[in-house]
C-alpha positions as CSV (number, residue, x, y, z in Angstrom):
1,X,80.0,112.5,104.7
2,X,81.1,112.9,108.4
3,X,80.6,110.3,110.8
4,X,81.8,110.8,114.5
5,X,82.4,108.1,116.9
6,X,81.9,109.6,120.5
7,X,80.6,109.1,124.0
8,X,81.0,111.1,126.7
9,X,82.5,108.1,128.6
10,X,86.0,107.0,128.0
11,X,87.2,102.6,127.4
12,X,84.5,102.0,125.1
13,X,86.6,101.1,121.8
14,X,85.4,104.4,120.2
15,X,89.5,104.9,118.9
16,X,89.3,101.3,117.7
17,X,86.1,101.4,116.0
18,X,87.3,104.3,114.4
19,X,90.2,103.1,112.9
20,X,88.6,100.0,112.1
21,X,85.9,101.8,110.4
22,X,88.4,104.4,108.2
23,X,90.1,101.1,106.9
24,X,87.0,99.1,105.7
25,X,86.0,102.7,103.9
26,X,89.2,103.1,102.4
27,X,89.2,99.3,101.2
28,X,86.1,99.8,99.5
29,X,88.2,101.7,96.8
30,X,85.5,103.9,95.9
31,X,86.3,107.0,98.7
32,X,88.5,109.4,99.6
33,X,88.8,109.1,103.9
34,X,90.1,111.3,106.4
35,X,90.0,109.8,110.2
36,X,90.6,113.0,112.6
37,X,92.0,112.9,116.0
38,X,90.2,114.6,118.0
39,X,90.7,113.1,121.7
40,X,93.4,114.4,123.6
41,X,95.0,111.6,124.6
42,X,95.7,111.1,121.2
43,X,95.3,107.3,120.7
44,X,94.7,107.3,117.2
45,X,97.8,109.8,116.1
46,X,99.7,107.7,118.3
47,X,98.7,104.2,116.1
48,X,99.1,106.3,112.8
49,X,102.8,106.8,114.2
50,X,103.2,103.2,114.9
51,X,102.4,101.9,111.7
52,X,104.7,104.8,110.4
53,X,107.5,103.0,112.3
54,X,106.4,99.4,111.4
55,X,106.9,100.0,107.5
56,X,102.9,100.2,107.4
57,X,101.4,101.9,104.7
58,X,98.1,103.4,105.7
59,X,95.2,104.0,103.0
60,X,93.4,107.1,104.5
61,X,95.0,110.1,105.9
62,X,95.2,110.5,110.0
63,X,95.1,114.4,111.4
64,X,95.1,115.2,114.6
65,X,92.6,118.2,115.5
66,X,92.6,118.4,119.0
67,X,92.2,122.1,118.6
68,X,88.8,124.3,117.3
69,X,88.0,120.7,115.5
70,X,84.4,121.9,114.4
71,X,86.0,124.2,112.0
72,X,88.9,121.9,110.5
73,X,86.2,119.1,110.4
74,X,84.4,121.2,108.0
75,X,87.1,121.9,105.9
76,X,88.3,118.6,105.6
77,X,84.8,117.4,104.5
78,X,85.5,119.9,101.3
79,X,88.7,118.1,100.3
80,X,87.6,114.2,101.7
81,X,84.4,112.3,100.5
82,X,84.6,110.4,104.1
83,X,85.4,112.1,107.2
84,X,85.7,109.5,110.1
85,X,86.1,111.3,113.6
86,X,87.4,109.8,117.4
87,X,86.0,112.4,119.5
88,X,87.5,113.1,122.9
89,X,85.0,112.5,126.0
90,X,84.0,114.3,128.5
91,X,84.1,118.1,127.4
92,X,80.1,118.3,126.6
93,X,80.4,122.0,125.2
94,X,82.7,120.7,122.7
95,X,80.7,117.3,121.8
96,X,77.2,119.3,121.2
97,X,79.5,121.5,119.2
98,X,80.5,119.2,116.9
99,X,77.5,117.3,116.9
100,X,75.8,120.2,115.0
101,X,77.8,118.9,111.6
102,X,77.9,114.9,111.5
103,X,75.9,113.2,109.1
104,X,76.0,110.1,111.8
105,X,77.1,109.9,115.2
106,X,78.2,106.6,116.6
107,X,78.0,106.4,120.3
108,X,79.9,102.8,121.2
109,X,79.0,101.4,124.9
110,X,79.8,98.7,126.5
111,X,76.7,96.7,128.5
112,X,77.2,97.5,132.1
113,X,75.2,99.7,134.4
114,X,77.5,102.7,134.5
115,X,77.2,102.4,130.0
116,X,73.9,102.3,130.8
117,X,74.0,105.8,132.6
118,X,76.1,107.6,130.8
119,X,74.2,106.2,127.8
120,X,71.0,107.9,129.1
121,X,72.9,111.4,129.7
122,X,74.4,111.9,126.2
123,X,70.7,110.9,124.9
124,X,69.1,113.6,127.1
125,X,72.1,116.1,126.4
126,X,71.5,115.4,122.4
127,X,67.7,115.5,122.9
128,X,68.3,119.2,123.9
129,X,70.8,120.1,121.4
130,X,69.1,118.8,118.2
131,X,67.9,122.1,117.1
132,X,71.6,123.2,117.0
133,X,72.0,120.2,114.3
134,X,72.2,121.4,110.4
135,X,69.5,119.2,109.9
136,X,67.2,119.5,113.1
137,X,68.0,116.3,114.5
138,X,71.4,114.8,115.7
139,X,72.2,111.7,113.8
140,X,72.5,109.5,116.7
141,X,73.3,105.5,116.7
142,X,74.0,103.9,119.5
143,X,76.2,100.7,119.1
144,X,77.3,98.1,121.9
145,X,80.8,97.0,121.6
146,X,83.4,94.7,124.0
147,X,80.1,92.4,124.3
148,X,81.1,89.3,126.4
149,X,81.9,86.8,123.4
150,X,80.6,83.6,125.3
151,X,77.7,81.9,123.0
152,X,75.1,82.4,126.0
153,X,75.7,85.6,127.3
154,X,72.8,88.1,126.6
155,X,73.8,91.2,128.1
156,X,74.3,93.0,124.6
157,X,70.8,91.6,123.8
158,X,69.6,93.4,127.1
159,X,71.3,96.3,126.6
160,X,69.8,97.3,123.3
161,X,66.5,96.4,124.7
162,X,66.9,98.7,127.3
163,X,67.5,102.1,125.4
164,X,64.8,101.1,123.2
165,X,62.4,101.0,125.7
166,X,64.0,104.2,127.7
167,X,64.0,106.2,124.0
168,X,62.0,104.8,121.2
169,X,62.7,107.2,118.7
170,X,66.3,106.9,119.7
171,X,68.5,104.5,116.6
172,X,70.0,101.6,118.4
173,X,72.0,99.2,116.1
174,X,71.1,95.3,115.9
175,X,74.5,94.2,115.2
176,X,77.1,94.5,118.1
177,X,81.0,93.4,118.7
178,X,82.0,91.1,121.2
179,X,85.1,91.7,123.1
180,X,88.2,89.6,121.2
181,X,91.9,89.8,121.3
182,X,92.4,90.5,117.8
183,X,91.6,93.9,118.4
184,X,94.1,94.2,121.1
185,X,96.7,92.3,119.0
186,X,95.8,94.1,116.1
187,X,96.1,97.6,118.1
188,X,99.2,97.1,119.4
189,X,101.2,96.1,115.9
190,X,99.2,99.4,115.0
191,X,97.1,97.5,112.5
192,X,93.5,96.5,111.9
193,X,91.7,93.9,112.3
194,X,91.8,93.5,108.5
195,X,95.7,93.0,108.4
196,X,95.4,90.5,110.7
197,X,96.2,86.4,110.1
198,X,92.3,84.9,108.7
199,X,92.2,82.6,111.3
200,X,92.4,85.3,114.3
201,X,90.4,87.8,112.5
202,X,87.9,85.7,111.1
203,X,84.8,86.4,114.1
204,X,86.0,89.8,114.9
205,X,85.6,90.9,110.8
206,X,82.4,89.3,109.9
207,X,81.0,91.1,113.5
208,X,82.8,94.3,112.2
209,X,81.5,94.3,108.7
210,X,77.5,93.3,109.8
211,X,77.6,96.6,112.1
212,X,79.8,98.6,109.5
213,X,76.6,97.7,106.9
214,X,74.2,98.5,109.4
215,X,76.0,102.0,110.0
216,X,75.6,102.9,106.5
217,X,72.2,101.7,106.7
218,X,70.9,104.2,109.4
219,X,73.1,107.2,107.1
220,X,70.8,106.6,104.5
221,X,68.3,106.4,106.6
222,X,69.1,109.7,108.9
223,X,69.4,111.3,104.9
224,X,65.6,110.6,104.1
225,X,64.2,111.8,107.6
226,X,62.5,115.1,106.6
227,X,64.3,118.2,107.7
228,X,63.0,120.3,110.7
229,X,63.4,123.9,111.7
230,X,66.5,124.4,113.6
231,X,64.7,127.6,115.0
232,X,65.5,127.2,119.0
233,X,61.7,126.5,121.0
């Protein structure tokens, strides 16, 4: 199973999700899990070093693939039942690329209007790349993340709304993540969330683990969608 978390658009928690996400995985006890570096700045590496350095001991591997990752992804899915990706943004070439082996891509955005753009460019830029896909259809989920966390606010609400109505056939996931400090706390001690005290975790995991459910959800849903010819129009 490879599951990428990418946008083309950078500050949108994708390195935090994915770390997030390697650790519930690898709690479940039941998988092997890779997460892979992608990104060139290299946040993840970076938080793999730090808990290295804090007498951390982390339950899934961390690689850093900033080079020819398509390749080494594939590899890695031979010796790992979980391959958990941060993808760089940006480099388009290189995101289509890789795009044409994930078994679920996770596209995080945040709710404002420039999310909102850039959200409507990698749909359009997958749209025209789905034939390069194994299967004939990039497994795209879109998920909104750093939601204000204010009991009245509906921008999240809004936001999902609004790529629903711009691409119907397009996955968008129910379950978002409001923006907390846990995360930021957590990130910083080069934990998770999960490692965190209960009573500062407590919002930010039960948010975590409804979307984590969900993602697994729209896998097994992507893996029943009939396969189509991957025969360029």
């Amino acid at each position: 199973m490879i599951i990428m978390f990418g946008h083309e658009k950078g500050g949108v928690g994708k390195s935090t999700l994915a770390t997030t996400f390697a650790a519930h995985v690898a709690a479940l006890g039941q998988y092997s899990v890779v997460l892979v570096d992608t990104d060139e700045s290299n946040n993840t590496s970076r938080w793999g070093e730090l808990r290295t350095l804090n007498g951390l001991e982390t339950p899934f591997t961390i690689v850093n693939q900033s080079v020819d990752p398509t390749a080494n992804i594939l590899k890695l899915s031979k010796a790992y039942d979980v391959v958990i990706v941060d993808v760089g943004g940006g480099d388009y070439e290189r995101i289509i690329d890789m795009s044409r082996i994930v078994d679920l891509w996770i596209a995080p955005s945040a709710t404002g209007q420039k999310d909102a753009d850039s959200n409507i460019n990698i749909i359009e830029h997958f749209a025209g790349a789905n034939h390069k896909h194994k299967n004939g259809k990039i497994p795209l989920a879109f998920v909104f993340n750093r939601a204000p966390s204010s009991s009245n606010s509906t921008e999240a609400k809004y936001a999902i709304e609004a790529i629903r109505e711009y691409a119907p056939d397009v996955k968008v996931l129910d379950s978002y993540l409001c923006e907390r400090m846990v995360f930021r706390d957590a990130d910083r001690a080069g934990k998770t969330i999960f490692e965190m005290p209960a009573a500062k975790r407590q919002r930010a995991e039960a948010e975590f683990i409804n979307f984590a459910n969900e993602a697994f959800a729209a896998y097994q849903q992507f893996q029943k969608e009939p396969r189509k010819s991957t025969t360029p129009p």
